[in-house]
PASEBA-1860 file (N, C-alpha, C; in nm, 3 decimals):
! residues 136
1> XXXXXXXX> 8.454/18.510/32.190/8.519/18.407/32.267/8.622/18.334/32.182 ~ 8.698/18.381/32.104/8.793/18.330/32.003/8.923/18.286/32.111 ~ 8.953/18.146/32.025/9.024/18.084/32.127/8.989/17.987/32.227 ~ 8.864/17.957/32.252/8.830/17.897/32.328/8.762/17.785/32.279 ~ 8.814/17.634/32.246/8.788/17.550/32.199/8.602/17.496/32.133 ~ 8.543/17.471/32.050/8.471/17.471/32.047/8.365/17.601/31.988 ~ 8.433/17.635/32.025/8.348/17.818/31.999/8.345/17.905/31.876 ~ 8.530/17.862/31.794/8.557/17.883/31.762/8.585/17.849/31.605
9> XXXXXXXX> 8.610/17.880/31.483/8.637/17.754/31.402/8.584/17.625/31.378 ~ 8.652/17.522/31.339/8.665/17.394/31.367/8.504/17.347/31.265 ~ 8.467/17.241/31.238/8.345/17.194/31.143/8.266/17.255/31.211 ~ 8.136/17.328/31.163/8.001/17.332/31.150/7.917/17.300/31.006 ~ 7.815/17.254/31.037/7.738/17.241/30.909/7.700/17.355/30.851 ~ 7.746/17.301/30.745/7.777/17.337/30.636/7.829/17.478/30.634 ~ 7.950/17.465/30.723/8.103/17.538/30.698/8.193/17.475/30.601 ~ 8.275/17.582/30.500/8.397/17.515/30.431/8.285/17.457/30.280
17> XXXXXXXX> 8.375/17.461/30.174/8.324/17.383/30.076/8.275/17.329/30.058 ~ 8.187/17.239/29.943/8.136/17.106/29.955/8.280/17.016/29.863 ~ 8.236/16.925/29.893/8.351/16.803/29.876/8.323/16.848/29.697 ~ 8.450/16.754/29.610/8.442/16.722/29.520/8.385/16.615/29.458 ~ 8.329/16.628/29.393/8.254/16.459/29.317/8.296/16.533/29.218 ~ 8.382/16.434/29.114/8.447/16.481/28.980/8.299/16.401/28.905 ~ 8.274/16.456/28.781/8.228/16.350/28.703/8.299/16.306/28.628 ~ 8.210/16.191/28.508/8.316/16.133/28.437/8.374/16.190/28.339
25> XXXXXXXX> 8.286/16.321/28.305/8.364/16.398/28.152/8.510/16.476/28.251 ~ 8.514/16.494/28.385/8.653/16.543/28.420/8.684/16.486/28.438 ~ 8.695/16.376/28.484/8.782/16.240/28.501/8.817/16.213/28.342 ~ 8.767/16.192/28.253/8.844/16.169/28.113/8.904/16.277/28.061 ~ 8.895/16.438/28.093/8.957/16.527/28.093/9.095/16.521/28.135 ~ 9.082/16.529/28.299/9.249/16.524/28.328/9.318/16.387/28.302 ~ 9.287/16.303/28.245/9.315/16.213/28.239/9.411/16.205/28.071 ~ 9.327/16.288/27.955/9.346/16.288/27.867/9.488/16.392/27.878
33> XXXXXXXX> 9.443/16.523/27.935/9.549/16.613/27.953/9.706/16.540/27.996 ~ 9.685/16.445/28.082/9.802/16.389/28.180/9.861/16.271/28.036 ~ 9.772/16.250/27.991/9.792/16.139/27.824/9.889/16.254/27.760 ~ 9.878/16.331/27.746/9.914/16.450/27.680/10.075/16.494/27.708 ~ 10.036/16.483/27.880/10.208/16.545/27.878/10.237/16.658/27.950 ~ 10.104/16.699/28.037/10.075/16.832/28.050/10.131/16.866/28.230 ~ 10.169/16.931/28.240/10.271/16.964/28.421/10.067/16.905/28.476 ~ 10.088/16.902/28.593/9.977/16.892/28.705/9.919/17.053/28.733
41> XXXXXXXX> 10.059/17.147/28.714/9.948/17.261/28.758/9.901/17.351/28.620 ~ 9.967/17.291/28.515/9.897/17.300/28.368/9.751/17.264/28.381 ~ 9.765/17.135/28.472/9.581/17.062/28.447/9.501/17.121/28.520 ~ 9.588/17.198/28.629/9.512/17.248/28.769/9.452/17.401/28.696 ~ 9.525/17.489/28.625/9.479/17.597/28.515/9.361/17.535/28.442 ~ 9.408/17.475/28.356/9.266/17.433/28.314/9.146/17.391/28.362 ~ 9.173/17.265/28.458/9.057/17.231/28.498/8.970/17.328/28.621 ~ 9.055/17.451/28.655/9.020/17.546/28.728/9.051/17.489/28.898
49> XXXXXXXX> 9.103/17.366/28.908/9.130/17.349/29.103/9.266/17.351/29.087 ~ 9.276/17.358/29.231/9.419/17.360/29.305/9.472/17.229/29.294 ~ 9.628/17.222/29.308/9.714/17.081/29.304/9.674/16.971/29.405 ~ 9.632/16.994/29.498/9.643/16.897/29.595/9.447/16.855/29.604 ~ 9.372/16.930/29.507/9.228/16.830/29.508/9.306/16.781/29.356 ~ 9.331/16.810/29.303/9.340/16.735/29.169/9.440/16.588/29.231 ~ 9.528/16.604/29.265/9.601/16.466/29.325/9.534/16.408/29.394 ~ 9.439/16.455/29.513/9.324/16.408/29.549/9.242/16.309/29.497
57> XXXXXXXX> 9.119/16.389/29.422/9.070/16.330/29.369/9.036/16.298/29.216 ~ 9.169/16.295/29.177/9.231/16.209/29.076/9.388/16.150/29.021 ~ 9.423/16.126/29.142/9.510/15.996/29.123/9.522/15.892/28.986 ~ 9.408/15.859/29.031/9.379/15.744/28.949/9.408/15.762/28.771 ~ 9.368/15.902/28.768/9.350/15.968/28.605/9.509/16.004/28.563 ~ 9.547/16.059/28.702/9.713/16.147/28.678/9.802/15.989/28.650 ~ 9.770/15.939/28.706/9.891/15.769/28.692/9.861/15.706/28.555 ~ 9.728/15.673/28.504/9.734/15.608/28.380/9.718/15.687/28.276
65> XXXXXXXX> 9.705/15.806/28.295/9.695/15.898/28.147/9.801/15.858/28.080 ~ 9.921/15.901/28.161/10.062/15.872/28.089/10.071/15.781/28.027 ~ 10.084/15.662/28.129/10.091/15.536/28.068/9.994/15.435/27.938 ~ 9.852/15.490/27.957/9.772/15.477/27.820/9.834/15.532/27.704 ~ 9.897/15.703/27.741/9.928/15.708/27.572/10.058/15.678/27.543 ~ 10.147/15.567/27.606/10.294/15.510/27.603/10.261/15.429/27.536 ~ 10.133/15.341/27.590/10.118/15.221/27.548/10.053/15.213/27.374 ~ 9.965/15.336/27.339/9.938/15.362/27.225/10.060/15.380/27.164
73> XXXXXXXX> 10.125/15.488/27.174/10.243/15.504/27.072/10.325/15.375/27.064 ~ 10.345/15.278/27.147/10.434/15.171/27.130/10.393/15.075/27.040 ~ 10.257/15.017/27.057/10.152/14.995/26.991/10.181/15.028/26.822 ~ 10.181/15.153/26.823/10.178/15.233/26.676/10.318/15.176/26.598 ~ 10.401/15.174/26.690/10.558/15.187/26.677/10.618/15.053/26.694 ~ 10.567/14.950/26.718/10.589/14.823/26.704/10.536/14.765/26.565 ~ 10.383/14.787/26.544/10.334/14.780/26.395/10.389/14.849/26.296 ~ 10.462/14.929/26.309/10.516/14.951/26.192/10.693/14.898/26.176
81> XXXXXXXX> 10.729/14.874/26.313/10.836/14.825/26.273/10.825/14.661/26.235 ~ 10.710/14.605/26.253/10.700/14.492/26.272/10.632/14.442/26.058 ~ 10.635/14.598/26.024/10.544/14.628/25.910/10.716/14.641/25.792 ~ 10.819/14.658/25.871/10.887/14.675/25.785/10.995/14.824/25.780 ~ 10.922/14.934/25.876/10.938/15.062/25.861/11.103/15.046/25.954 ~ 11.217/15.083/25.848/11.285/15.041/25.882/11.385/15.210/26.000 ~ 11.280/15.299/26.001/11.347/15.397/26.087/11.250/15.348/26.232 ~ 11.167/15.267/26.270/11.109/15.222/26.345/11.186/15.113/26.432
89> XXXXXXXX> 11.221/15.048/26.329/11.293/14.904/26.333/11.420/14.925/26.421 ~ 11.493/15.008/26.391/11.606/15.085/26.469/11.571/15.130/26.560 ~ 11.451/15.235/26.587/11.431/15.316/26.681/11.402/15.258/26.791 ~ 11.358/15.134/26.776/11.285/15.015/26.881/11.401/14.983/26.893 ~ 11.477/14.897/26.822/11.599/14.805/26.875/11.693/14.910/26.964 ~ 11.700/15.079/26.918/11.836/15.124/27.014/11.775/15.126/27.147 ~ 11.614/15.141/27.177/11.569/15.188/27.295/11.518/15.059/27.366 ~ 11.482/14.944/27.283/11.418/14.824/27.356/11.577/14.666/27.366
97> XXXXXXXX> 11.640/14.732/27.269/11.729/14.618/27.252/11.885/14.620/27.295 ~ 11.902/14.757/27.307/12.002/14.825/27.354/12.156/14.804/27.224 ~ 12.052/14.808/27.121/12.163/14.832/26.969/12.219/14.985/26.983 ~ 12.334/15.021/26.948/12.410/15.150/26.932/12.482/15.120/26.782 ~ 12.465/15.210/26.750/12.529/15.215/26.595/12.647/15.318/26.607 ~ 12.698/15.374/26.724/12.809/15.427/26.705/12.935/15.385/26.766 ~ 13.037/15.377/26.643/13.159/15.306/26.720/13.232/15.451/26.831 ~ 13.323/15.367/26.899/13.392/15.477/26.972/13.538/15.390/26.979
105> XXXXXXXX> 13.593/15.529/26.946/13.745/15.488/26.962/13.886/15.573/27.008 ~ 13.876/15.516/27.095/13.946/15.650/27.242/14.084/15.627/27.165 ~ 14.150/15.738/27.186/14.355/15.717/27.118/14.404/15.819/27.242 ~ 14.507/15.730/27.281/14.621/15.844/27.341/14.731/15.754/27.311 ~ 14.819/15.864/27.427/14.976/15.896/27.371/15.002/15.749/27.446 ~ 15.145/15.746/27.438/15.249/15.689/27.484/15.206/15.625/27.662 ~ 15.176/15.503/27.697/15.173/15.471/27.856/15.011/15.541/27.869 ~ 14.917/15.572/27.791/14.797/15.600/27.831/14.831/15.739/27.850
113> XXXXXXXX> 14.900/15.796/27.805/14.922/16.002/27.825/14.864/16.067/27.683 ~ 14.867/16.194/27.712/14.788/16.247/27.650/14.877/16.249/27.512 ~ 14.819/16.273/27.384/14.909/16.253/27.232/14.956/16.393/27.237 ~ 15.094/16.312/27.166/15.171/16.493/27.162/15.151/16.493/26.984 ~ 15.156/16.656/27.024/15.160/16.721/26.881/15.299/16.811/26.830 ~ 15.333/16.813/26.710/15.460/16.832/26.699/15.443/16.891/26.564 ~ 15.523/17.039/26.550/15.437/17.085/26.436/15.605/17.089/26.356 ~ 15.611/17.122/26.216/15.708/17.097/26.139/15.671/17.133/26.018
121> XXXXXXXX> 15.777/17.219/25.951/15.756/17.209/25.795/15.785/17.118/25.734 ~ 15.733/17.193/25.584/15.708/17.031/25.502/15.826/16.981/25.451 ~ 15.948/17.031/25.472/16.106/16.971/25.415/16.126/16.912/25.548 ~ 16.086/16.970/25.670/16.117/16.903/25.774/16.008/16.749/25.771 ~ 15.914/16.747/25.712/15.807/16.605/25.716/15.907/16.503/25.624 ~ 15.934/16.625/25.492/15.968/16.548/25.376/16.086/16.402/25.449 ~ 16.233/16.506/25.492/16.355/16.446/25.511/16.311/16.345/25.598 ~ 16.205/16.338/25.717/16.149/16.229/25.790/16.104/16.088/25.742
129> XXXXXXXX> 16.006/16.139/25.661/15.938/16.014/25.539/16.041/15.983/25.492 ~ 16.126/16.051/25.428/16.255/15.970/25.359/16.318/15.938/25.427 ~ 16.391/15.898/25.504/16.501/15.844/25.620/16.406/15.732/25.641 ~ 16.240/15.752/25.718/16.193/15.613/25.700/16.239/15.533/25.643 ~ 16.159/15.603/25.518/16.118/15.504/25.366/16.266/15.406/25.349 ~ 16.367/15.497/25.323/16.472/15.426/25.356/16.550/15.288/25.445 ~ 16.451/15.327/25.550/16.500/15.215/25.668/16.453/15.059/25.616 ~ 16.329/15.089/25.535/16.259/14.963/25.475/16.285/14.890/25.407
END
């Protein structure tokens, strides 16, 4: 009778999987992995489920993993710049303070056009410089 509502498919006990209950050693698992850096279906390989129970039922682990080990390294990376470590000290100020240590210095031609180049031998440079030098 396939097809015919009820009959067919749809829940029976104990049809389909049983639910997930993570424990806490996988919950500090993907959690650590996601600390780590690791894609979602990196964690989903390892931890052996599919993407959408792992987002499921652990949200909670995938959102602060990251952010726990940001907050460690910053942690790490503030004490030492705060210690003196002066490639720290920089590294914080270009990313937290918005310091740049590189100058920039745009050149063009004539009215904002592009610079001309003009090539010449060196009696032709010479007689130039001199006629200057002269004008002075």
């Amino acid at each position: 009778m396939a097809g015919i509502k009820g009959k067919s498919g749809g829940t029976r006990p104990g049809a389909g999987r049983p639910s997930l209950e993570p424990t806490k050693e996988q919950r500090d698992q993907v959690m650590q992995l996601a600390a780590f850096g690791l894609r979602q279906s990196d964690i989903c390989q390892v931890s052996g489920i599919s993407e959408p129970t792992l987002v499921k039922h652990y949200a909670n682990e995938l959102a602060t993993g990251k952010l726990r080990a940001n907050v460690k390294v910053a942690q790490t990376l503030y004490k030492k710049a705060i210690a003196g470590d002066t490639t720290s000290a920089i590294f914080w100020l270009k990313c937290r303070a918005g310091w740049k240590d590189a100058q920039r210095l745009e050149m063009t031609g004539k009215d904002g056009g592009p610079i001309e180049s003009v090539s010449m031998t060196k009696d032709e440079f010479a007689q130039i410089a001199a006629r200057i030098a002269a004008e002075v």
